[in-house]
mmJSON file of the N, C-alpha and C atoms, coordinates in Angstrom:
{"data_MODEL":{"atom_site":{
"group_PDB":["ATOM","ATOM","ATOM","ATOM","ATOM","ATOM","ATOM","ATOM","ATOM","ATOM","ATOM","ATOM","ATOM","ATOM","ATOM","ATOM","ATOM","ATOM","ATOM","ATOM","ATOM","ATOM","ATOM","ATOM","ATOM","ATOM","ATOM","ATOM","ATOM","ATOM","ATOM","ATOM","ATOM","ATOM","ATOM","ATOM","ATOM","ATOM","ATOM","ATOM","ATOM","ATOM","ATOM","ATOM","ATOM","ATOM","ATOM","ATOM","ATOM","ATOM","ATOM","ATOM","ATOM","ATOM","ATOM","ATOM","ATOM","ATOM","ATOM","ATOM","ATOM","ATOM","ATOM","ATOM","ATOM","ATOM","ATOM","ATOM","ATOM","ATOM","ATOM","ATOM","ATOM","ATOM","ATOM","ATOM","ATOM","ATOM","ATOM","ATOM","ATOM","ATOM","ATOM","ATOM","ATOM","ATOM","ATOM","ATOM","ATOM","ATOM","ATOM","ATOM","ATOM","ATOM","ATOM","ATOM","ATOM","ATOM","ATOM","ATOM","ATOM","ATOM","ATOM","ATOM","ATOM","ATOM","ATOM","ATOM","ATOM","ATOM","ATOM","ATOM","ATOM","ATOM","ATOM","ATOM","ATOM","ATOM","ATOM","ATOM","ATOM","ATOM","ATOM","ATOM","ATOM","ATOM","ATOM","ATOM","ATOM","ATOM","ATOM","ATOM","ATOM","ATOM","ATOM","ATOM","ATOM","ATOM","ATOM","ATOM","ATOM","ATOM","ATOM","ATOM","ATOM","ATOM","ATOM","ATOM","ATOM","ATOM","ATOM","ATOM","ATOM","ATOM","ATOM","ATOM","ATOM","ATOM","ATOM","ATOM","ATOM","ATOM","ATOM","ATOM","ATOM","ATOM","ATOM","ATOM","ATOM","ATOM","ATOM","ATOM","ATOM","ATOM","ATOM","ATOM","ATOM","ATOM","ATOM","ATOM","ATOM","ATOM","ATOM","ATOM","ATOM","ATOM","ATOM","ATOM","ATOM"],
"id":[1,2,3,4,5,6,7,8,9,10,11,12,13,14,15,16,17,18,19,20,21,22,23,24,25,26,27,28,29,30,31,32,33,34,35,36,37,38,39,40,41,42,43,44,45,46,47,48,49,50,51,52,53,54,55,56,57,58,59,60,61,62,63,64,65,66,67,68,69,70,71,72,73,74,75,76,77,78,79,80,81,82,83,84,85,86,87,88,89,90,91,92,93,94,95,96,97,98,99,100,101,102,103,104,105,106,107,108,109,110,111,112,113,114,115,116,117,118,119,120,121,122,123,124,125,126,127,128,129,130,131,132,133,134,135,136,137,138,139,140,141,142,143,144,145,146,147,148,149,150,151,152,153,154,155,156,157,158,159,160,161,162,163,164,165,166,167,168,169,170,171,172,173,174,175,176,177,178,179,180,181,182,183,184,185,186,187,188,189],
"type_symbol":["N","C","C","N","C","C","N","C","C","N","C","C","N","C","C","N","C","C","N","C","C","N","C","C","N","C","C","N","C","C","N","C","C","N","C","C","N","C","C","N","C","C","N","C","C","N","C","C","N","C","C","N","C","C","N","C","C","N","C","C","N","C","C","N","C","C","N","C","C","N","C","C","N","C","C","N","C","C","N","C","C","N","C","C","N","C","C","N","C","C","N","C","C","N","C","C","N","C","C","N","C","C","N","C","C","N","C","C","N","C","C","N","C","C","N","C","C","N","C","C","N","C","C","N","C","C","N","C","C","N","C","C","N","C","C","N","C","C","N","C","C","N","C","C","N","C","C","N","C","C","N","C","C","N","C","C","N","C","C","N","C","C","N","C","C","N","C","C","N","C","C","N","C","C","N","C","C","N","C","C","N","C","C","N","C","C","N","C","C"],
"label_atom_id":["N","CA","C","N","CA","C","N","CA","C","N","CA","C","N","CA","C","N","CA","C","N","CA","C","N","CA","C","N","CA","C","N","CA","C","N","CA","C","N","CA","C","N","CA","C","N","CA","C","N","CA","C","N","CA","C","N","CA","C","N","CA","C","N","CA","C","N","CA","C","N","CA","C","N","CA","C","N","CA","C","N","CA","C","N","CA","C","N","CA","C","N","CA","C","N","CA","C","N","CA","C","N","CA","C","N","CA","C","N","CA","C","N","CA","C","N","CA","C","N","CA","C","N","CA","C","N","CA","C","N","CA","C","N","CA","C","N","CA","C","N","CA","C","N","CA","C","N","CA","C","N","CA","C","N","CA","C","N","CA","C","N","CA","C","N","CA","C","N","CA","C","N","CA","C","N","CA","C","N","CA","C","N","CA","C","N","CA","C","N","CA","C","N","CA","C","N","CA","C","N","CA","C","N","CA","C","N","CA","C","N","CA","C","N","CA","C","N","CA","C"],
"label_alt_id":[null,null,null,null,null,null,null,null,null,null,null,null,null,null,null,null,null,null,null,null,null,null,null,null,null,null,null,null,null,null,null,null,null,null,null,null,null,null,null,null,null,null,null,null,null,null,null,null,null,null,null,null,null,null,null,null,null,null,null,null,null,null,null,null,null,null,null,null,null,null,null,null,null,null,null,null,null,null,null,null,null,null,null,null,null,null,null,null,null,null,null,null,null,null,null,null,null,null,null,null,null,null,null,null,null,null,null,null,null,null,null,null,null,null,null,null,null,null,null,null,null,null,null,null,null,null,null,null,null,null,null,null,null,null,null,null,null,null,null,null,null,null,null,null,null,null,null,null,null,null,null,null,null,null,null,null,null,null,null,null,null,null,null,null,null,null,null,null,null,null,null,null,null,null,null,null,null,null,null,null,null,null,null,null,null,null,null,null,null],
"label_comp_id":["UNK","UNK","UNK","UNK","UNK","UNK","UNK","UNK","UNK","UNK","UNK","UNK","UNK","UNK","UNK","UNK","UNK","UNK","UNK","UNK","UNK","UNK","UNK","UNK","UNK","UNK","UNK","UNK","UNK","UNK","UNK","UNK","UNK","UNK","UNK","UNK","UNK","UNK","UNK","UNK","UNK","UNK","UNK","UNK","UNK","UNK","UNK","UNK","UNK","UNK","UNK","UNK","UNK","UNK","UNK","UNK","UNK","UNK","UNK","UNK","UNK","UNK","UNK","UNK","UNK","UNK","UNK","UNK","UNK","UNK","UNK","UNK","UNK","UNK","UNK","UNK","UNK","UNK","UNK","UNK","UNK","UNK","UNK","UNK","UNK","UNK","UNK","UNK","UNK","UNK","UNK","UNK","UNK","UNK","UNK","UNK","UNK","UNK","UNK","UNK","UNK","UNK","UNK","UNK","UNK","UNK","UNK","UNK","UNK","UNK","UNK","UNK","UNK","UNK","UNK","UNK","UNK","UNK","UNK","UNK","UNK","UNK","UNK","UNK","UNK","UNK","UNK","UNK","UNK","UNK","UNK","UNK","UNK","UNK","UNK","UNK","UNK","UNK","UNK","UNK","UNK","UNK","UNK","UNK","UNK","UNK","UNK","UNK","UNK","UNK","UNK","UNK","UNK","UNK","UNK","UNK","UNK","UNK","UNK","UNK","UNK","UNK","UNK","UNK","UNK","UNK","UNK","UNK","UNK","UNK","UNK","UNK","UNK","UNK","UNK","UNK","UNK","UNK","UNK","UNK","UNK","UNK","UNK","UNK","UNK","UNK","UNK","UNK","UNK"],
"label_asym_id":["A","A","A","A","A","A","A","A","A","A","A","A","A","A","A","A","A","A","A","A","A","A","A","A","A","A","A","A","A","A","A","A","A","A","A","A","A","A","A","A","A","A","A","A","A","A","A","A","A","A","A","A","A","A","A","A","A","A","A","A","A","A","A","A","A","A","A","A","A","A","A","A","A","A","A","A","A","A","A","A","A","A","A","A","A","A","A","A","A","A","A","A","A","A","A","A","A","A","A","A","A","A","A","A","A","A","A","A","A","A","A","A","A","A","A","A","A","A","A","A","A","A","A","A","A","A","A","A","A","A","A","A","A","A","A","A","A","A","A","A","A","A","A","A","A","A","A","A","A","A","A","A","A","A","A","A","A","A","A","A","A","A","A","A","A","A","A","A","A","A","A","A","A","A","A","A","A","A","A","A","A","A","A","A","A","A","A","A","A"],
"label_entity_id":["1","1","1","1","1","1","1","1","1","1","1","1","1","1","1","1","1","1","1","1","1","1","1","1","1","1","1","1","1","1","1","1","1","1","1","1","1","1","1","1","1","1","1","1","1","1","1","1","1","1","1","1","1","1","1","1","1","1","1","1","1","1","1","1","1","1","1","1","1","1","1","1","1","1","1","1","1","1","1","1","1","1","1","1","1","1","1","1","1","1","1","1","1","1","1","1","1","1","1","1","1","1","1","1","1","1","1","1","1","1","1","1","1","1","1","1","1","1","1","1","1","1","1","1","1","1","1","1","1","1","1","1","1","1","1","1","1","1","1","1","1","1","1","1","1","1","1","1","1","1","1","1","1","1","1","1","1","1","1","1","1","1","1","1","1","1","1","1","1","1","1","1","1","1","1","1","1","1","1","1","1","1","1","1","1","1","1","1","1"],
"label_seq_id":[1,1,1,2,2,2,3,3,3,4,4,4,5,5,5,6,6,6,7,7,7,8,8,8,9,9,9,10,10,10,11,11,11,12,12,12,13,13,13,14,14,14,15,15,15,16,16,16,17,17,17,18,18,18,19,19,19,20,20,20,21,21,21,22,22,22,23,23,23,24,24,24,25,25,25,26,26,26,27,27,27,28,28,28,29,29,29,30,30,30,31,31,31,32,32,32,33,33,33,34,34,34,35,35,35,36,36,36,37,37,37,38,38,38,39,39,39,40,40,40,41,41,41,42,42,42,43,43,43,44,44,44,45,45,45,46,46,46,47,47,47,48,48,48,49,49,49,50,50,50,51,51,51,52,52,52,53,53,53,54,54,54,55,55,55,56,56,56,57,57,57,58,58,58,59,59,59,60,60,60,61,61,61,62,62,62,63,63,63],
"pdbx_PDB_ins_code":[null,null,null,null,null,null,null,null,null,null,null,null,null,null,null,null,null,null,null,null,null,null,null,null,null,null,null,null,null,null,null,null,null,null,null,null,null,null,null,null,null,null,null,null,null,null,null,null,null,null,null,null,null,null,null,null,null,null,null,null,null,null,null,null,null,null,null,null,null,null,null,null,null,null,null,null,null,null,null,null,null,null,null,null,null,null,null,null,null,null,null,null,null,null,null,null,null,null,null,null,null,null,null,null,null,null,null,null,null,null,null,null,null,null,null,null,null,null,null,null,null,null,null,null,null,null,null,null,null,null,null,null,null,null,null,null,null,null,null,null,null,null,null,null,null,null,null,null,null,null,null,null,null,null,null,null,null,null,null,null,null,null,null,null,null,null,null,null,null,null,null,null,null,null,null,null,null,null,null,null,null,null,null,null,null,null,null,null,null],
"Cartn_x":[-136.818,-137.383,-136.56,-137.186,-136.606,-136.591,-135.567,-135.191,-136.24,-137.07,-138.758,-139.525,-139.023,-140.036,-139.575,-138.537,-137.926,-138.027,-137.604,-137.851,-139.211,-140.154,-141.353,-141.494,-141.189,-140.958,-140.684,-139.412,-138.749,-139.452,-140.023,-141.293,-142.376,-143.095,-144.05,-144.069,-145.36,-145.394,-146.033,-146.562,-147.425,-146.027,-146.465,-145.367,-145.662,-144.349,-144.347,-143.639,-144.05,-143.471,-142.242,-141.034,-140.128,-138.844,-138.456,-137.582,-136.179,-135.4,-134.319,-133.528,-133.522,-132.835,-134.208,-135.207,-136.366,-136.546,-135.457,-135.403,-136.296,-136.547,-137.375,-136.728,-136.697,-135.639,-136.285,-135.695,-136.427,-135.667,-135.649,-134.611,-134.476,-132.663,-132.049,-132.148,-131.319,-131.277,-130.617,-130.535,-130.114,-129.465,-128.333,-127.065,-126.898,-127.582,-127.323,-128.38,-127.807,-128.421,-128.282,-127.771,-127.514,-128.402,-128.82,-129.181,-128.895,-128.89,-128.423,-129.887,-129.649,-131.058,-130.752,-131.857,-131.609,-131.81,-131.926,-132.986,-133.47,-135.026,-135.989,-135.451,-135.284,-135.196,-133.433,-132.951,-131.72,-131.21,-129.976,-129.52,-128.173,-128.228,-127.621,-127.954,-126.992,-127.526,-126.423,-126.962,-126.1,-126.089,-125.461,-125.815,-125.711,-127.371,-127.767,-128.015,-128.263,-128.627,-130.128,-130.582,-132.071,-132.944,-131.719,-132.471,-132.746,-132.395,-132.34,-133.221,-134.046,-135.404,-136.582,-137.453,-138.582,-139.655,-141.132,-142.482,-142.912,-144.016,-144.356,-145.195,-145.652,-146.555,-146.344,-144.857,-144.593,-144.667,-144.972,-145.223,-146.427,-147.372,-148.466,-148.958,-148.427,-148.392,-147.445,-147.175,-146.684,-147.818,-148.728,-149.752,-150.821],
"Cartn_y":[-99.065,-98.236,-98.486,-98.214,-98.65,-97.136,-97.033,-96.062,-95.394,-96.259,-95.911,-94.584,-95.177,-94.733,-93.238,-93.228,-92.007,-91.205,-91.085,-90.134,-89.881,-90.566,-90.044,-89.485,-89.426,-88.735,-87.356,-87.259,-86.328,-85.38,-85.779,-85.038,-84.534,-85.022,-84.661,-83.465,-83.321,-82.043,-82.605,-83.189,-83.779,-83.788,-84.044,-84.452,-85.931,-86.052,-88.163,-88.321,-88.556,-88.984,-90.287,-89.876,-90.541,-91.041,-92.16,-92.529,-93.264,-92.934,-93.775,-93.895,-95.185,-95.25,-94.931,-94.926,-94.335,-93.211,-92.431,-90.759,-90.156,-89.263,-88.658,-87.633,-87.887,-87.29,-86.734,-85.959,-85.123,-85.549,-86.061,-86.157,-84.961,-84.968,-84.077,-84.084,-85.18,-85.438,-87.055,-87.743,-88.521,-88.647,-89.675,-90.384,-92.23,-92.149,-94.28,-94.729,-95.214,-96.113,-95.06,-94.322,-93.212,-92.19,-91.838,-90.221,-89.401,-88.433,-87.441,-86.803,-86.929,-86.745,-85.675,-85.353,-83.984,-84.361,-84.713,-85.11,-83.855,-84.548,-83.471,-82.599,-83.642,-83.031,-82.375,-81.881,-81.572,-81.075,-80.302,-80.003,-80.854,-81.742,-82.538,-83.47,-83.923,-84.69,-85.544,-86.21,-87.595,-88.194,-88.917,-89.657,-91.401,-91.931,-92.948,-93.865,-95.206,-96.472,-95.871,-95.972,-95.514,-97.048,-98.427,-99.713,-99.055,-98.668,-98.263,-96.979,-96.455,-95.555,-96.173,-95.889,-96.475,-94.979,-95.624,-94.627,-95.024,-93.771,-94.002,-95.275,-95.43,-96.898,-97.928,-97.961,-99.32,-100.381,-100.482,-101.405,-101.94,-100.91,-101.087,-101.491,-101.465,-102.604,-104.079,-104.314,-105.648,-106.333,-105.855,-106.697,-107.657],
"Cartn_z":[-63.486,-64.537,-65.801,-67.013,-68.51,-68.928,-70.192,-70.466,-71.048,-72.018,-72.547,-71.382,-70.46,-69.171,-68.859,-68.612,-68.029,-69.376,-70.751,-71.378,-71.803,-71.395,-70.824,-70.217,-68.939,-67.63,-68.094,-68.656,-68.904,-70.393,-70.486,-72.05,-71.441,-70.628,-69.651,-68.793,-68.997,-67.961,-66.934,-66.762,-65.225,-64.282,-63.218,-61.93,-61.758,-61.934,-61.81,-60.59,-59.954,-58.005,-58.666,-58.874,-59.03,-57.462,-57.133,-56.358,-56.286,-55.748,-55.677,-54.545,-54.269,-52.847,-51.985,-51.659,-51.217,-50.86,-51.6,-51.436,-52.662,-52.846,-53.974,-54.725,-55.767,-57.086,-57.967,-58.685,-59.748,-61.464,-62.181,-62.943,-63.59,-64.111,-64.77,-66.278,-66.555,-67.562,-67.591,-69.222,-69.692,-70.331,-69.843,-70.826,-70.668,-72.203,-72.13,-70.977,-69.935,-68.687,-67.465,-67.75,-66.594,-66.267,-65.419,-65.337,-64.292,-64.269,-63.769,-62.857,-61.518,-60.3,-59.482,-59.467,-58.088,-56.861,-55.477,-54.582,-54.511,-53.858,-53.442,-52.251,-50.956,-49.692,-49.299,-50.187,-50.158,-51.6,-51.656,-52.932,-53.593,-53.334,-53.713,-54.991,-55.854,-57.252,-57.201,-58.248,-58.613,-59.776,-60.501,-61.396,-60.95,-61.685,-61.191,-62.198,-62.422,-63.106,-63.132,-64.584,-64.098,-63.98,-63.877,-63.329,-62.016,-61.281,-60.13,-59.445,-60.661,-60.185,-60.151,-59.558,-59.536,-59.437,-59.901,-59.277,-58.041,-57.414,-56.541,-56.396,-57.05,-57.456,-58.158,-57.948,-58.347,-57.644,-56.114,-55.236,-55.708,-55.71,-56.087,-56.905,-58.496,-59.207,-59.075,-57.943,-57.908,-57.422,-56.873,-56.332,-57.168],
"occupancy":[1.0,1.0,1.0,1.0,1.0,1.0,1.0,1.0,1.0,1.0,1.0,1.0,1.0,1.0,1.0,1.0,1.0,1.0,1.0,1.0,1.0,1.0,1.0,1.0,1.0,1.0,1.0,1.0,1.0,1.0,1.0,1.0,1.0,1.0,1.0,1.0,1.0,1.0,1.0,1.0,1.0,1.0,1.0,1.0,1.0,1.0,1.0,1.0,1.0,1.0,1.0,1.0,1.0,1.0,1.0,1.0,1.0,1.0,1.0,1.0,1.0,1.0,1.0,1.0,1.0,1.0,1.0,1.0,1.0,1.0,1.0,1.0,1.0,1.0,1.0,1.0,1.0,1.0,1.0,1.0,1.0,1.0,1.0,1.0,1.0,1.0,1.0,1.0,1.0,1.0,1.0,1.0,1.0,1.0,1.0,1.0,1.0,1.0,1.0,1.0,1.0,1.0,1.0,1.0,1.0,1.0,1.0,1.0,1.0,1.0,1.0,1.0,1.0,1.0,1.0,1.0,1.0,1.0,1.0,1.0,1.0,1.0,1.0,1.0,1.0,1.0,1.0,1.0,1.0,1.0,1.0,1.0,1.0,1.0,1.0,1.0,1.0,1.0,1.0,1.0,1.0,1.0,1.0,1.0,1.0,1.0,1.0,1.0,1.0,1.0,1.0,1.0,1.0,1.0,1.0,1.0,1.0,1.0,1.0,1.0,1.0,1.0,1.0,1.0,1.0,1.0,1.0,1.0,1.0,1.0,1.0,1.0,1.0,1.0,1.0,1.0,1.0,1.0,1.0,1.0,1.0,1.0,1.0,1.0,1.0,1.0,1.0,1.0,1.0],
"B_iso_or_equiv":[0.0,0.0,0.0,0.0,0.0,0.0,0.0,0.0,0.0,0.0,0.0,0.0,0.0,0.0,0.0,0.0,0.0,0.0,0.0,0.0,0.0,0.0,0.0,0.0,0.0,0.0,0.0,0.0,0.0,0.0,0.0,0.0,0.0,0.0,0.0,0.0,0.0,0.0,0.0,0.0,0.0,0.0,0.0,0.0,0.0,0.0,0.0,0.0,0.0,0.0,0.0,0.0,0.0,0.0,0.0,0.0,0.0,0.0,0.0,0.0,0.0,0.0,0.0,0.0,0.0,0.0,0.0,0.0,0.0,0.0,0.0,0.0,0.0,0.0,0.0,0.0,0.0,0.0,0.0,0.0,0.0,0.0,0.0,0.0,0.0,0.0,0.0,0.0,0.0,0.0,0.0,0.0,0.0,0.0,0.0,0.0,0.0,0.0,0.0,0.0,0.0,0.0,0.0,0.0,0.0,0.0,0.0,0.0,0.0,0.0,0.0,0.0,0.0,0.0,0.0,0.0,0.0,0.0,0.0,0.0,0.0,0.0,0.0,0.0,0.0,0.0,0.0,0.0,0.0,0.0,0.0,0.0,0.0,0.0,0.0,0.0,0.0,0.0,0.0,0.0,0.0,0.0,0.0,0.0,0.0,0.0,0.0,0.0,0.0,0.0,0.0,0.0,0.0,0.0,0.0,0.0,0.0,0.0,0.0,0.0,0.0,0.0,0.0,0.0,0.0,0.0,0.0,0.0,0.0,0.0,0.0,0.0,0.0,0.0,0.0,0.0,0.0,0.0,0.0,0.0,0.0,0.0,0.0,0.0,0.0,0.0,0.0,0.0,0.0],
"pdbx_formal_charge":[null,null,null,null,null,null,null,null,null,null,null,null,null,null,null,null,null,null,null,null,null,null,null,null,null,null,null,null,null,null,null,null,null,null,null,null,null,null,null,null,null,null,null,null,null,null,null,null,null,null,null,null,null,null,null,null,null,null,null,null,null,null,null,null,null,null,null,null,null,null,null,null,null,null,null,null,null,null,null,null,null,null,null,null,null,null,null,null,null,null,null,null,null,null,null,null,null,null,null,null,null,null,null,null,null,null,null,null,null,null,null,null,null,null,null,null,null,null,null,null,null,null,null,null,null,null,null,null,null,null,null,null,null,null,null,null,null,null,null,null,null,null,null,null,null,null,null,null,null,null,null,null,null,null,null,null,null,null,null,null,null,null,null,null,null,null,null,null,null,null,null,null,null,null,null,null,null,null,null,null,null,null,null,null,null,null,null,null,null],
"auth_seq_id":[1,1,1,2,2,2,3,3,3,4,4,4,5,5,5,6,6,6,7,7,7,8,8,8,9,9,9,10,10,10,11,11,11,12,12,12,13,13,13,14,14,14,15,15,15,16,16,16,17,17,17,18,18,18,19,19,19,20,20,20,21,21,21,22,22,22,23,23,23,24,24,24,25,25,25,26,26,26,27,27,27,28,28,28,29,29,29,30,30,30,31,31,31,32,32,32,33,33,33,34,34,34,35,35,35,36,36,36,37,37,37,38,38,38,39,39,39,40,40,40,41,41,41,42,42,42,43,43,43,44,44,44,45,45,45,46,46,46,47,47,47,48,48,48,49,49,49,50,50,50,51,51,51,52,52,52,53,53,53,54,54,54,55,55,55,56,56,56,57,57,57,58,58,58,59,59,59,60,60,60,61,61,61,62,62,62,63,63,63],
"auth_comp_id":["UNK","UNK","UNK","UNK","UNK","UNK","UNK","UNK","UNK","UNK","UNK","UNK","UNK","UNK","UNK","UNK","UNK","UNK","UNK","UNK","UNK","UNK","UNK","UNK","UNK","UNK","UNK","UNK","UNK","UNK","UNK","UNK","UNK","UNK","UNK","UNK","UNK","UNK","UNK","UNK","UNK","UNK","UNK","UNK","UNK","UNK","UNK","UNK","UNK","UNK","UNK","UNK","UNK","UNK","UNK","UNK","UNK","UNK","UNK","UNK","UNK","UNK","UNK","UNK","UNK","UNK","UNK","UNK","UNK","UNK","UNK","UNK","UNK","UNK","UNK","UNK","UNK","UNK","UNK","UNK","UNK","UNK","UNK","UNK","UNK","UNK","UNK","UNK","UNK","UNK","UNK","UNK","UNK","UNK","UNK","UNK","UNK","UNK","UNK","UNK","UNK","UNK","UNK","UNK","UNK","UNK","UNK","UNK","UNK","UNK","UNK","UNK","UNK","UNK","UNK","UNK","UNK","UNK","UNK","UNK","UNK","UNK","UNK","UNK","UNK","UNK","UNK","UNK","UNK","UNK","UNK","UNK","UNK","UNK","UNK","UNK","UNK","UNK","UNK","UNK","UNK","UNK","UNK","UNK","UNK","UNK","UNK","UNK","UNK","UNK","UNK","UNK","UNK","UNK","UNK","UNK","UNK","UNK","UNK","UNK","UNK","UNK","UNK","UNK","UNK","UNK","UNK","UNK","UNK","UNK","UNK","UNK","UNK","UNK","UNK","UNK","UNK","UNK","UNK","UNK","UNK","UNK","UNK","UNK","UNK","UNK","UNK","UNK","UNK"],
"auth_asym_id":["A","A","A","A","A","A","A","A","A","A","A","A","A","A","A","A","A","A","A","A","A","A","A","A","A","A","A","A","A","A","A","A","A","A","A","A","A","A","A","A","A","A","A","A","A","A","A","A","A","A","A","A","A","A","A","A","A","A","A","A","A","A","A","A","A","A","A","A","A","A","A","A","A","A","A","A","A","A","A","A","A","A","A","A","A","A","A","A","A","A","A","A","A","A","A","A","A","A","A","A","A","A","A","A","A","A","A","A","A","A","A","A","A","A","A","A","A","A","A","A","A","A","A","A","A","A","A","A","A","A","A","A","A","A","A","A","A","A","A","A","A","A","A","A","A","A","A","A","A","A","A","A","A","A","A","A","A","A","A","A","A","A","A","A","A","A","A","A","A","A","A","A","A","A","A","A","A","A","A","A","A","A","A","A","A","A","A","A","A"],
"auth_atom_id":["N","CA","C","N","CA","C","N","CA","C","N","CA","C","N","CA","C","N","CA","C","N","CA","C","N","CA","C","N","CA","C","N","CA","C","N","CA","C","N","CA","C","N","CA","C","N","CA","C","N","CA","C","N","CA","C","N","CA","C","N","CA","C","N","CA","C","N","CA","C","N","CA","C","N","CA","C","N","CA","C","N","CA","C","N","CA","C","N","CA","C","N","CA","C","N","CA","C","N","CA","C","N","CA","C","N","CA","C","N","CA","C","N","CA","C","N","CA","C","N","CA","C","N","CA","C","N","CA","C","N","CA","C","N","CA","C","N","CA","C","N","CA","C","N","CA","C","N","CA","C","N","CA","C","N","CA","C","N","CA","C","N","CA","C","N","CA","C","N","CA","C","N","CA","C","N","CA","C","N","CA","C","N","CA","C","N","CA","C","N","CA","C","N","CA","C","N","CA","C","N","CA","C","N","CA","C","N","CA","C","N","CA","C","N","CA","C","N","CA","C"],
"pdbx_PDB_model_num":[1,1,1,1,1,1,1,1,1,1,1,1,1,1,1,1,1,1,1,1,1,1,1,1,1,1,1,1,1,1,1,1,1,1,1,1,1,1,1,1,1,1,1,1,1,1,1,1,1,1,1,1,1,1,1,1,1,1,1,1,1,1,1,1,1,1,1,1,1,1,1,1,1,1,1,1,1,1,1,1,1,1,1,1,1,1,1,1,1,1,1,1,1,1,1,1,1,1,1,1,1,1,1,1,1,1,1,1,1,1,1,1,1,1,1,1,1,1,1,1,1,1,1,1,1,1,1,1,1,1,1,1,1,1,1,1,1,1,1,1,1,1,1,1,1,1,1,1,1,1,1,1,1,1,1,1,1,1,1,1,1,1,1,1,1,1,1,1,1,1,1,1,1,1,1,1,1,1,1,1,1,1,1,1,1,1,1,1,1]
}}}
């Protein structure tokens, strides 16, 4: 994911099925290349490379 992308994400009100690590994250916020993730299935966060997030359908556009 590009930084373009995520502060989209993050302006939006829709729900964007976001991933990392193939866990499902909510983003926090942004700094530079970084962001700051919640996971879904647990309360745990992190800060991550947002090279390193993807959508749910990004497979799906590789095709």
């Amino acid at each position: 994911m590009d930084i373009s992308r995520v502060s989209e994400i993050l302006k939006s009100e829709e729900k964007t099925e976001v991933f990392y690590n193939d866990r499902p994250v909510w983003i926090q916020e942004l700094n530079d290349n970084v962001a700051k993730v919640g996971f879904v299935d647990n309360f745990e966060e992190s800060n991550v490379y947002i090279k390193d997030l993807y959508e749910s359908n990004w497979f799906d556009d590789r095709k």
